[in-house]
C-alpha positions as CSV (number, residue, x, y, z in Angstrom):
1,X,0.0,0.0,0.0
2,X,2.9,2.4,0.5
3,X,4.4,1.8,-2.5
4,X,0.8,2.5,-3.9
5,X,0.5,5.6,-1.9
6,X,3.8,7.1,-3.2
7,X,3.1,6.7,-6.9
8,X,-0.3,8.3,-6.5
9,X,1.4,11.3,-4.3
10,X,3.7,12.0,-7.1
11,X,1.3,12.6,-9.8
12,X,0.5,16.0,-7.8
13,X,3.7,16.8,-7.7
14,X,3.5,18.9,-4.1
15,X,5.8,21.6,-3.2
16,X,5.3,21.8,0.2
17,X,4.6,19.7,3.4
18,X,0.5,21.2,3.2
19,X,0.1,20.4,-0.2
20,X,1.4,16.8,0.4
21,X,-0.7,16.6,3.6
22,X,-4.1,17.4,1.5
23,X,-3.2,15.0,-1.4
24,X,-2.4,12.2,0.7
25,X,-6.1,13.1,1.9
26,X,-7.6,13.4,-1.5
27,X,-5.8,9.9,-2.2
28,X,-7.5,8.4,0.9
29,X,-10.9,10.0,-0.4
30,X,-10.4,8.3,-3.3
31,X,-9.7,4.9,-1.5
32,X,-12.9,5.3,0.7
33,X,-14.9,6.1,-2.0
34,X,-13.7,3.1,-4.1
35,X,-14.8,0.7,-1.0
36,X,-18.2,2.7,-1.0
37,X,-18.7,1.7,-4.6
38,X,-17.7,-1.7,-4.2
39,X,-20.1,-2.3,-1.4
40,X,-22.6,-1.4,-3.5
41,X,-23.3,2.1,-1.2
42,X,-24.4,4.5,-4.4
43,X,-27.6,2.1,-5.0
44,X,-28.6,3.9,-2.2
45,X,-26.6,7.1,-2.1
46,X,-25.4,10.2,-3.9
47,X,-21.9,11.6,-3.2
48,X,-22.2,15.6,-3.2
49,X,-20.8,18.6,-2.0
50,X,-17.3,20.3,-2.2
51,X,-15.7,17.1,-2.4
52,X,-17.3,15.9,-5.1
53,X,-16.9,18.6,-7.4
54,X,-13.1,18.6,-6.9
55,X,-12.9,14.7,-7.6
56,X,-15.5,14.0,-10.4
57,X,-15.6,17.5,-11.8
58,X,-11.5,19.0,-11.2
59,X,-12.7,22.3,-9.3
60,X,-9.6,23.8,-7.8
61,X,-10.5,23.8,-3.9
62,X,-9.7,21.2,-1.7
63,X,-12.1,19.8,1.0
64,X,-11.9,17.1,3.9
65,X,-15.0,15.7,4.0
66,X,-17.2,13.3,2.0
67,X,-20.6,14.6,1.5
68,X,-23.5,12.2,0.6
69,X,-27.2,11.9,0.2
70,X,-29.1,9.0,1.3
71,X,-31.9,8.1,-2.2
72,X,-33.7,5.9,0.4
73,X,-33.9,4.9,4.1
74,X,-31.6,1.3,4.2
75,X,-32.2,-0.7,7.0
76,X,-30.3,-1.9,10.0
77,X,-28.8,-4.9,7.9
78,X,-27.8,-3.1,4.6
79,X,-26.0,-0.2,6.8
80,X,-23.9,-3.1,8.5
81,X,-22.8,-5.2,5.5
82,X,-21.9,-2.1,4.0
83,X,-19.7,-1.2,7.0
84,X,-18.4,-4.6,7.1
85,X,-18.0,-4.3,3.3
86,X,-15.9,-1.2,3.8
87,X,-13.7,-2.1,6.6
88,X,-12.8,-5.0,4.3
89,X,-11.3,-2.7,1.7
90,X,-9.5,-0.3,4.3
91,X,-8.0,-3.7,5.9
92,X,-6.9,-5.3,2.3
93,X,-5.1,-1.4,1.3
94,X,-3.5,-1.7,4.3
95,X,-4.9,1.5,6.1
96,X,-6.3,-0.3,9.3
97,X,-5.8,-3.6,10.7
């Protein structure tokens, strides 16, 4: 995952500790939002907001956080297989254990 990590942090070709601090977020982002598509979270989602614009549409303002919009109310079991589905992709990247 490190090696992973270093390639994608490269491509934005930071100048300064911040700027490295905020793409190494964006590339986390990126990595969450890849396990949310995988567990099948947009059948019942939208991702919106700052975030989104700067990811799927290039603005040129960073944001932290990961904006969505729920299409329907899931119940008690889709909420924790999606969890579980999630935590699964942070453990196999290598961000938790």
């Amino acid at each position: 995952m490190i090696d992973i990590l270093h390639k994608r942090l490269e491509r934005y070709s930071a100048s300064d500790a911040k700027q490295e601090e905020q793409a190494l977020k964006e590339i986390l982002q990126e990595v969450a939002l890849y396990g949310l598509w995988r567990a099948d979270f947009f059948e019942i989602a939208a991702f919106q907001g700052g975030t989104c614009l700067r990811i799927l549409h290039g603005l040129p303002r960073f944001s932290e956080d990961l904006d969505f919009i729920l299409r329907d109310s899931p119940d008690n079991d889709m909420v924790q297989a999606l969890i579980a589905r999630q935590v699964s992709g942070l453990v196999a990247y290598g961000i938790i254990h």
